[in-house]
N, C-alpha and C positions, 0 to 999 in steps of 0.2 A: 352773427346776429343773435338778438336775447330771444326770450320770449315770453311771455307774459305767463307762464308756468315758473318760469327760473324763481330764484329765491331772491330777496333783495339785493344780500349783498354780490350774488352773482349779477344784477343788475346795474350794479354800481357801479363794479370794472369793468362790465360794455358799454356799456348805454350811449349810445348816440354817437358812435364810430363806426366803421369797418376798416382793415386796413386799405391805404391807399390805395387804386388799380396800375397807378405809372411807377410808384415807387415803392408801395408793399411797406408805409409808415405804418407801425402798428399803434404812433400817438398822431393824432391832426397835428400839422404845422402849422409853426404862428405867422399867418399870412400878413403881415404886415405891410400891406398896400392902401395905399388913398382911392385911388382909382384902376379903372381895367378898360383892357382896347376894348373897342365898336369893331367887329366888319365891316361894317358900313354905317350911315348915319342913326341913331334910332335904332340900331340891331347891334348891341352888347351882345356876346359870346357867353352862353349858355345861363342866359338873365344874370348876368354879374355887371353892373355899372358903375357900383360907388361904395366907398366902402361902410359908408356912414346907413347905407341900406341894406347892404350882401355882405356877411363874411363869412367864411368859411368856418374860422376857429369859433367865430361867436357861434355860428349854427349848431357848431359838433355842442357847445355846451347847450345852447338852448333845447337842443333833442335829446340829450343825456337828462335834464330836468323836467319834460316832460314826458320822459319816459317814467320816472321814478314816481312820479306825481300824480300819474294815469292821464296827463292833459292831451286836449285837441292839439293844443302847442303852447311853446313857454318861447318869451321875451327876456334879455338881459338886460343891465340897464350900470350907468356907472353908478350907483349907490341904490340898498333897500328903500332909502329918502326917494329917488329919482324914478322907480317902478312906481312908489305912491303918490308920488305927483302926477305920474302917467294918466292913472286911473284915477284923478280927479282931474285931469283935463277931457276926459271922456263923457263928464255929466256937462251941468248947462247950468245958468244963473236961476235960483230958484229950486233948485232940487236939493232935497232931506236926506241928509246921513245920519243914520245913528251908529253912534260909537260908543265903543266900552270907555268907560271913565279912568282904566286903570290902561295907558296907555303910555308907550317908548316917549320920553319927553320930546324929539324931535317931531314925532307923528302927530302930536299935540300940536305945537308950536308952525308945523305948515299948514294945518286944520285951521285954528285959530287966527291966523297969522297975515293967511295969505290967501289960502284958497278960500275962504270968508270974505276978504277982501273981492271975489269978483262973483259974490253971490250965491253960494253955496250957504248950505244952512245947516249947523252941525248941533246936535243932541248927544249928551255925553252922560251915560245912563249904566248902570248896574248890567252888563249883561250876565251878569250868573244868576241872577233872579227868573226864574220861571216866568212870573207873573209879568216881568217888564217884557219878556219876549212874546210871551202873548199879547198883548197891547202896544202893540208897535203905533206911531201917528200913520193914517190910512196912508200920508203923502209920502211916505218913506220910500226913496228911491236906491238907497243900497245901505244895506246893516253892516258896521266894520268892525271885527272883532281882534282881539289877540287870545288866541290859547295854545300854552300857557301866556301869561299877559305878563307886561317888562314893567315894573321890577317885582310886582306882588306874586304873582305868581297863580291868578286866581285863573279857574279852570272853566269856558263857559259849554254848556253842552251844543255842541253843533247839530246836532240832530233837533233838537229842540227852536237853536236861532235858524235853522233853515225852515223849518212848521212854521215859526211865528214872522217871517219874512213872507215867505210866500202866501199867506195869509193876506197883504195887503200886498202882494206883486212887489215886492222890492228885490232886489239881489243882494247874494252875498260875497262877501270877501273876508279871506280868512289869513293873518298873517301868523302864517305856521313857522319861521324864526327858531324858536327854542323847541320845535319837538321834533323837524326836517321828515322828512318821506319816512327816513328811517325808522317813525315811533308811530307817525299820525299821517293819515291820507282824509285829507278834508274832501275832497272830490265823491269821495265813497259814498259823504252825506249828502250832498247836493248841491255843494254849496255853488260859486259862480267863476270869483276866482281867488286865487292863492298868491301870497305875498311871499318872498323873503330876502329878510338883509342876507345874500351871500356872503358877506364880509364876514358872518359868525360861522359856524358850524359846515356847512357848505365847502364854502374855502378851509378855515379849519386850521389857521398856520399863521394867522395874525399877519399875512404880505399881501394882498390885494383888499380893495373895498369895490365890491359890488352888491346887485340887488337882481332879483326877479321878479314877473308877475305872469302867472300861466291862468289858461283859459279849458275850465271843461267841457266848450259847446264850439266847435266848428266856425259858426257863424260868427263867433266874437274876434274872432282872430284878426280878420280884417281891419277893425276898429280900435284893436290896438297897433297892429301895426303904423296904422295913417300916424297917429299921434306920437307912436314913438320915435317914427322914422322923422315927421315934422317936426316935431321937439326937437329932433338929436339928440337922445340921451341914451344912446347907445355905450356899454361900457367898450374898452380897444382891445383887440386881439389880444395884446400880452396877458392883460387881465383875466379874459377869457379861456387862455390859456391855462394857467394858473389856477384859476375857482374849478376848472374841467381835473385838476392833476388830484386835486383836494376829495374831489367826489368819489375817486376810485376806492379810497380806504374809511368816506362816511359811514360806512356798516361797521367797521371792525374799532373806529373809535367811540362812534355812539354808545357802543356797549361798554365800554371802560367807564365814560363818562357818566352812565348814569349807575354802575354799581360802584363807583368811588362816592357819586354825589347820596345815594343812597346811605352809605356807611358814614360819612362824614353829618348826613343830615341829624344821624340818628345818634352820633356822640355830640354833638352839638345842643339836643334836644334833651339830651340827661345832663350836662353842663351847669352848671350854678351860676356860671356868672351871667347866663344866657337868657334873656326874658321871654323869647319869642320865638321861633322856628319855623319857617313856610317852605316847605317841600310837598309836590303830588302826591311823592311817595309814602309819605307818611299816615298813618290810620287817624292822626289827630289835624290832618288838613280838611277843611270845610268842602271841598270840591273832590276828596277821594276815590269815593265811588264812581264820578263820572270820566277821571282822570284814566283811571281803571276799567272804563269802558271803553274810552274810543283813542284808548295809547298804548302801547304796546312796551315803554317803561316811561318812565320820567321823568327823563332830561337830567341835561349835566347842572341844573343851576337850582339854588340855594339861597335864600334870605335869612338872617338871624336879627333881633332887637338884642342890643345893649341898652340897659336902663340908663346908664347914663347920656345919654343923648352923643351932639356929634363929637364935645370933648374928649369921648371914652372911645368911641368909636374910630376917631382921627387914631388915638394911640395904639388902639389893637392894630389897625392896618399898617403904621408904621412898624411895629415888632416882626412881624410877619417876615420872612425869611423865602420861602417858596410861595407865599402868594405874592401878585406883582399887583402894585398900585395903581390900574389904568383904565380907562373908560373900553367897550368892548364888552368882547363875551365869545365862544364857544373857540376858543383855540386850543394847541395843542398845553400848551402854559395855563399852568390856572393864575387869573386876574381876579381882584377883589377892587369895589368900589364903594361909595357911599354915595347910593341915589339922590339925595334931598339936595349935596351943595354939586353935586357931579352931574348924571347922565339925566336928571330930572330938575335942573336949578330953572330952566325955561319955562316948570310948570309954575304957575302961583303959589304959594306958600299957605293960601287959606287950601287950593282945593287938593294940592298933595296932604294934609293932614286930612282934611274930608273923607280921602277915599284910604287913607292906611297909612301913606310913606308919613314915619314918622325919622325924627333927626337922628337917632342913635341906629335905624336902618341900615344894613350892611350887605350887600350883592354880590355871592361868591359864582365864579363859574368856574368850574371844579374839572382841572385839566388832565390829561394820560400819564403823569406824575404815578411812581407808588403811590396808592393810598394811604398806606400806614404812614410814609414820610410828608403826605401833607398833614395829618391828623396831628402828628405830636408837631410839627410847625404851627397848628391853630391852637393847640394844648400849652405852649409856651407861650405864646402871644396872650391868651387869654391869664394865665400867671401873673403877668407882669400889669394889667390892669384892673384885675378883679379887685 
């Protein structure tokens, strides 16, 4: 057993197992059951009933992520998408969300889409703006933030969106995604609850898609449960298996990833062909100082402008040799993208220029590769377009 003195990444390789007591497993098995006997009617054998409720493999990960997260408890879910649906079927017709403006195009698109469709009411607002977090609408019933936020990279202070929430009693949710336990513990600030696509960084190996949503208050727990259990969006034991195998080495990747994405941001940033460059890390990003306050580095991912828009930009990605062409992010492989006709074509085209993504836009996430050999792979690419 850990404990709450261990270091992270000795938390990583425990967290949320012991070995078996019948068989002395030192990894959970992937239970792979639909159902479990009763004793008798109404009396399932040690609350085990169904698997869509109890599983064993799902538990070991969902107690491995709330351990790392400092949560009451953590829920899995079969996609990041399917944890956020969770938690909009937990509010009611007529309740205020405010949301950051610079959001995952998919989180947009079920916001907009759908869950609007049965009454929610969505405000899509600057949250790195001080001023907007202090004047929240009084009816705001949960603030939804991403930091770092997908694809700009813009950093909002949590400590700040948890003052200007509970100011008018709203809650918060934080989808921590691109900075994992490993960089940032939203819990620490207050917030309510925590998001993430496990399918990134989590998992870590580009083979499973899932998602989490962990609760920092006891009482909430319940209320996610009903929903998730009611829903069904349980991800399946193999999966769980899997995102669990990932977590043991999220400490010893996280660090590669952001002192590559580091070095890479910063030859990028002296570049000529290069107009634009958004890294935390960098002393010339707008959100530095706060990035550097409540992260502990920052992150494996990268944004660059080519002036030429998506013509120059289609061509660099094509040249590219060790970056791979694909929608995603935080695996062992670095992938490259172009947000505007890819991972963000769902958003409108006025309000992705609105808020930054512009078309020559480029989204590196910057994999456990040498660095030096992605660096001259982005140095010949850039050659051939400049």
């Amino acid at each position: 057993m850990t404990s709450s003195k261990d270091s992270f990444g000795t938390r990583a390789v425990h967290a949320g197992w012991v070995p078996d007591e019948q068989t002395g497993a030192v990894m959970p098995p992937i239970c792979m059951t639909s159902t479990y006997v009763q004793d008798a009617p109404a009396q399932p054998r040690n609350g085990f009933e169904y698997s869509r409720t109890q599983n064993v493999t799902r538990f070991a990960l969902q107690d491995a992520l709330a351990d790392l997260e400092g949560a009451a408890a953590g829920f899995t879910f079969t996609s990041g998408m399917a944890a956020i649906h969770t938690l909009m079927l937990m509010l009611k017709p007529g309740d205020r969300i405010v949301a950051g403006n610079d959001l995952y195009g998919g989180t947009h698109r079920l916001f907009t889409k759908i869950a609007a469709r049965f009454g929610l009411i969505f405000d899509f607002v600057d949250t790195t703006d001080p001023a907007v977090l202090a004047s929240l609408p009084s009816d705001t019933r949960l603030l939804y933030i991403e930091t770092p936020s997908n694809p700009l990279l813009n950093v909002t202070s949590i400590e700040a969106a948890v003052k200007g929430a509970k100011r008018v009693g709203a809650e918060v949710a934080v989808d921590n995604t691109f900075a994992t336990p490993a960089l940032q513990n939203p819990f620490d600030f207050g917030v309510d609850y925590i998001i993430h696509s496990t399918t990134k960084y989590i998992s870590g190996h580009s083979d499973v898609v899932g998602g989490a949503l962990l609760v920092r208050e006891e009482g909430k727990k319940e209320d996610v449960w009903f929903h998730q259990n009611s829903a069904g969006t349980v991800n399946s034991p193999f999966d769980a298996f899997l995102t669990l195998r990932g977590v043991r080495t999220l400490a010893l990747r996280m660090e590669r990833h952001c002192e590559s994405a580091q070095m890479l941001a910063e030859f990028l940033q002296d570049h000529s062909s290069i107009s634009k460059v958004i890294y935390p890390g960098l002393a010339s990003h707008p959100h530095h100082a706060i990035a550097k306050d409540q992260m502990r580095a920052f992150g494996g991912m990268v944004c660059c402008e080519l002036p030429g828009g998506i013509p120059q930009a289609t061509a660099f990605v094509k040249h590219l040799r060790l970056f791979t062409l694909a929608e995603s992010l935080g695996g062992v492989e670095s992938l490259i993208e172009l947000p505007a006709p890819m991972t963000h074509a769902s958003v409108p085209a006025a309000h992705r220029r609105a808020i930054g993504i512009e078309d020559g836009l480029v989204r590196l996430s910057v994999g456990i590769e040498n660095a030096e050999d992605l660096r001259r792979d982005l140095e010949q690419a850039l050659a051939q377009v400049s």
